[in-house]
Structure formats: structure tokens, C-alpha cells
C-alpha positions in Angstrom: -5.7 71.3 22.3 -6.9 69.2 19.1 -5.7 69.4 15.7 -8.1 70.7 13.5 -8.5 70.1 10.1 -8.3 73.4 8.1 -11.7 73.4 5.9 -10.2 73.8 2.8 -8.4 70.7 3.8 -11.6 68.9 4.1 -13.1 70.2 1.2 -10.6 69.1 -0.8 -10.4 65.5 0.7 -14.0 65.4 0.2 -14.1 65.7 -3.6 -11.1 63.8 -4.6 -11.8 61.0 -6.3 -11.4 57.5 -3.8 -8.7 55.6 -5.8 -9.4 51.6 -5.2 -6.9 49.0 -5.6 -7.3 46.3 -8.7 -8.4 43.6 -6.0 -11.3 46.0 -4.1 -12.3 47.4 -7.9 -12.6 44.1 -9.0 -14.5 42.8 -6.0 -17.2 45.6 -6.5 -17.8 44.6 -10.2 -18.4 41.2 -8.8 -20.8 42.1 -6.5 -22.8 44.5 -9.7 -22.7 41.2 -11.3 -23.6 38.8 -8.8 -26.6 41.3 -8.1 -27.6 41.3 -11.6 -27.0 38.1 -12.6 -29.5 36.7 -9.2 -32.3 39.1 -10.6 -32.1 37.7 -14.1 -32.0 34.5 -13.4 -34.8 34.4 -10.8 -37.0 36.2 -13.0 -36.2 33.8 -16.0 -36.6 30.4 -13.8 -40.1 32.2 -12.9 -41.0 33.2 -16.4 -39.8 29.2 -17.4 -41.8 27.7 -14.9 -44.9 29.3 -15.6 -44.3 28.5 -19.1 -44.1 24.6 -17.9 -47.1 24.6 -15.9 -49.1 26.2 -19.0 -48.0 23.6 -21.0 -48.7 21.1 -18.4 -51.8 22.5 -18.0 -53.1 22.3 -21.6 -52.3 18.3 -21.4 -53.8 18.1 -18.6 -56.8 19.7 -19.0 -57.6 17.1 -22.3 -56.4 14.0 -19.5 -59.0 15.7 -17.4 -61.5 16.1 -20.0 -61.3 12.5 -21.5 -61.2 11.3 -17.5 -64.9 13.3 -17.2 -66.2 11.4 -20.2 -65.5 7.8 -19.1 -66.9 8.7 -15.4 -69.9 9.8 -16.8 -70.1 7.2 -19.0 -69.8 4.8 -16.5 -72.3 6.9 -14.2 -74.8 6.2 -17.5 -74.5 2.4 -17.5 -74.6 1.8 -13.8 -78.1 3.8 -14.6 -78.9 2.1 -17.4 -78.3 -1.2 -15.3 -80.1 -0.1 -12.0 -83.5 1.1 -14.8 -83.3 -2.5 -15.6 -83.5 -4.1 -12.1 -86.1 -1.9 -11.4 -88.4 -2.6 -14.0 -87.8 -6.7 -13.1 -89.0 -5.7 -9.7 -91.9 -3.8 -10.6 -92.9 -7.2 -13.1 -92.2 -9.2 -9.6 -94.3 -7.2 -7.3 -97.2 -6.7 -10.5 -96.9 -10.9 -11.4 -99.7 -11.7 -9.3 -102.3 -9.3 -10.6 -101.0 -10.2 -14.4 -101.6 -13.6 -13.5 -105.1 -12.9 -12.6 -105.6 -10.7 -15.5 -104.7 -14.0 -17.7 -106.6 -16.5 -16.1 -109.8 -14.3 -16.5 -108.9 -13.8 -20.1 -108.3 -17.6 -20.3 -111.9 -18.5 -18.9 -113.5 -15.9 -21.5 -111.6 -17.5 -24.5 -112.6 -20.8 -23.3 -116.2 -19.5 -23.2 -116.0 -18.1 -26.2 -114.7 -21.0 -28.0 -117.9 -23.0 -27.1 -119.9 -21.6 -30.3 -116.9 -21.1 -32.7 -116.3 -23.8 -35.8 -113.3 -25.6 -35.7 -111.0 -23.6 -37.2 -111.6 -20.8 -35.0 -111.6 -23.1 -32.1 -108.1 -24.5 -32.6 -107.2 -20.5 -33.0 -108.4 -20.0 -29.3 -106.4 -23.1 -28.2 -103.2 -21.6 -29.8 -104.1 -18.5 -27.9 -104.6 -20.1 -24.9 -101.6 -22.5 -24.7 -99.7 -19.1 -25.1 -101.6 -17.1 -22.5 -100.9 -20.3 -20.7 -96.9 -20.0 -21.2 -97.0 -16.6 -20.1 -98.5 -17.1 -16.8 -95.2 -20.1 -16.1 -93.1 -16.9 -16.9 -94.6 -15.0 -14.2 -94.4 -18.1 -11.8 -90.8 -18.0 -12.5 -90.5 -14.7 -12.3 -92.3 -14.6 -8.8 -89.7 -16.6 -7.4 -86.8 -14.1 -7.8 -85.3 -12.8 -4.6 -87.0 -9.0 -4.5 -84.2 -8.1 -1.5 -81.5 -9.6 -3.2 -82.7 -7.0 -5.9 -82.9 -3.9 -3.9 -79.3 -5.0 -2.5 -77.6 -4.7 -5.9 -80.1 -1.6 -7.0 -78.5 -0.1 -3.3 -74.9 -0.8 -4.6 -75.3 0.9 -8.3 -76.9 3.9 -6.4 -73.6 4.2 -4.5 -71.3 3.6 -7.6 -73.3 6.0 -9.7 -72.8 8.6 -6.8 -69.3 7.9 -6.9 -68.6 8.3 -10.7 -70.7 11.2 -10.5 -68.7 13.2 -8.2 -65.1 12.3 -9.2 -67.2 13.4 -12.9 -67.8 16.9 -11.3 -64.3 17.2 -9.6 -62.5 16.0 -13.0 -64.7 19.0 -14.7 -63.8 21.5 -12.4 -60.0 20.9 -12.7 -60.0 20.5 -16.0 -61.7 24.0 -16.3 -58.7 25.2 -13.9 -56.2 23.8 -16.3 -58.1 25.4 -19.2 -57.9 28.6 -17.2 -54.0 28.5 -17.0 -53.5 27.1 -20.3 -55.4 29.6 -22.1 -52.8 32.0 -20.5 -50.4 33.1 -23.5 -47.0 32.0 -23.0 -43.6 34.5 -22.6 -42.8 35.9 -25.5 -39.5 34.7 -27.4 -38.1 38.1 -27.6 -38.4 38.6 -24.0 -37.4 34.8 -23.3 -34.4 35.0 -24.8 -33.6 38.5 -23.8 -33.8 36.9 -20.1 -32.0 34.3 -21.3 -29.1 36.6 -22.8 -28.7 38.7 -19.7 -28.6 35.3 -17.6 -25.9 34.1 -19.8 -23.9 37.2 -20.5 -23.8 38.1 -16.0 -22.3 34.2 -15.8 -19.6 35.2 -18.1 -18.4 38.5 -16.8 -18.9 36.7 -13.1 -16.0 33.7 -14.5 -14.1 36.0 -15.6 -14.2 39.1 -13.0 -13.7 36.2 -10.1 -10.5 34.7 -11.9 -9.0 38.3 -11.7 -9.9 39.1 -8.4 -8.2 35.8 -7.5 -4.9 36.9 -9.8 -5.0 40.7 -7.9 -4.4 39.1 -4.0 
């Protein structure tokens, strides 16, 4: 036969209070603040971090912004640069039908120059001896290498393609940064609130642990 417990035996071990020694007391405050103290301080190396990486951001989006400028500017002269070659190549391939164009305008100066006086002649000679000089340009000019040309006009193209893109990729982070940056910071109330509660677990955590090392 087993012993039972009389109910009002149970009852009453049921609602009297537990009664905890100084070393299990103090071990359960530890763990309240260990808990506490863990959620603060997460939060607050969370809240600190994002404040970082804001500020971070806002540097970094004027680095980014500055870094979009040169590139571009870059891009412009490598354009500026490849126009130039262009246009001597066009004068290359068009010399021999200037030259033509000349040499008839020459002949019809000379022609002309047959019933002039003298002063207007030695006008037309002037003339002449310039059209003259202009046609050795085009000579000279003739003799440039025209697939030498397109070579470097083929290398700008690709460094203007470059500068352009790492242009468009430095714009598009820098309007990510501006994004997080534009982001308004914690405010100091609730930053050093965090901050208090951080500080104030660590305390009662020193001095709750030195106690519960006294009570063994």
C-alpha cells in the first residue's frame, strides 16, 4: 500500500513560498542580467554600426561622386582626341580631290593673269605661290599611315568604353551610398539610453558574480 499525500498537504506545499539559498538567489539574478545585458548590447552594437556605415556612406558617396567626374572627364578627352584623328583621316582620304580642286584653280588664275596690269598680276602670283603651298601640305599629308590611324582611333574607342562604364558603376554606387546616408542617424536620447542600460547590466553583472563567488 503507498503513502499518500493528504491534499491539504499538497495544497499547502504548493503555495509556500520556495525559499533559495544566497548562492542559487544570486545565480538567478545573474542569469536576469546576463539576459538583459546580451539584448542591450546587441541592439546597441547594431544601432552603432548602422550609424558607422551611414557615415561611411555619406564620404563615400562624395569619393564616388568626384571618382564619376574624372572618368567622365577622361571619357570626354579620349573623345575629344579620337574627333581629331578622325577629321585628319577624312583630310587624308579627301587630299587628292583637294589637290585637283587647286590645280584647276591654279590654271584659271594663271589664265586670268594673262590680261591683268602688273600689279594685279603679282596679286595672282602671291595667290598662287600660296595655293601652291597648300597642295605640299596635302602631299605631306597624303603620306600619313591611314591604318596606323584607325589602330589608335580603335584603342580610344576601347578606353572611352572603359571610362564610361566604371563612370556608370561609380554613379550607381554613389547613388546607393546617398540612399543610406540620407538615412537619419539614432537619436542621442535613444543612443545613450542603449548605452546606459549596456553599462548599468555590466555593473550589476561584476558585482552579482563576485557574490555568488563569496556564497560557495
Amino acid at each position: 500500500m503507498t503513502n499518500m499525500v493528504p491534499d491539504t498537504d499538497k495544497s499547502k506545499q504548493e503555495t509556500e513560498p520556495k525559499i533559495f539559498t544566497r548562492e542559487k538567489l544570486s545565480a538567478l539574478i545573474i542569469e536576469k542580467h546576463e539576459k538583459f545585458f546580451n539584448k542591450y548590447k546587441d541592439e546597441f552594437m547594431q544601432v552603432k554600426g548602422e550609424d558607422q556605415m551611414k557615415n561611411y556612406a555619406k564620404g563615400r558617396a562624395v569619393v564616388l561622386h568626384d571618382k564619376e567626374d574624372i572618368l567622365s572627364y577622361w571619357a570626354d578627352a579620349l573623345g575629344n582626341e579620337k574627333n581629331a584623328l578622325l577629321e585628319r583621316k577624312r583630310q587624308i582620304l579627301e587630299a587628292p580631290k583637294d589637290i585637283e580642286k587647286i590645280e584647276k584653280e591654279i590654271l584659271m588664275k594663271k589664265d586670268l593673269a594673262l590680261s591683268m596690269d602688273e600689279d594685279r598680276k603679282r596679286q595672282v602670283v602671291w595667290e598662287i605661290e600660296k595655293l601652291n603651298s597648300e597642295i605640299d601640305d596635302l602631299k605631306k599629308l597624303m603620306e600619313s599611315d591611314v591604318a596606323e590611324i584607325d589602330s589608335i582611333i580603335s584603342g580610344l574607342d576601347e578606353g572611352i568604353q572603359r571610362y564610361i562604364y566604371e563612370a556608370e558603376e561609380s554613379k550607381k554606387n554613389m547613388e546607393e551610398m546617398q540612399k543610406l546616408s540620407d538615412k537619419p542617424l539614432t537619436s542621442n536620447y535613444h543612443y545613450d539610453w542603449l548605452e546606459h542600460r549596456v553599462k548599468s547590466h555590466e555593473e550589476a553583472l561584476e558585482f552579482w558574480r563576485k557574490k555568488h563567488k563569496e556564497y560557495k
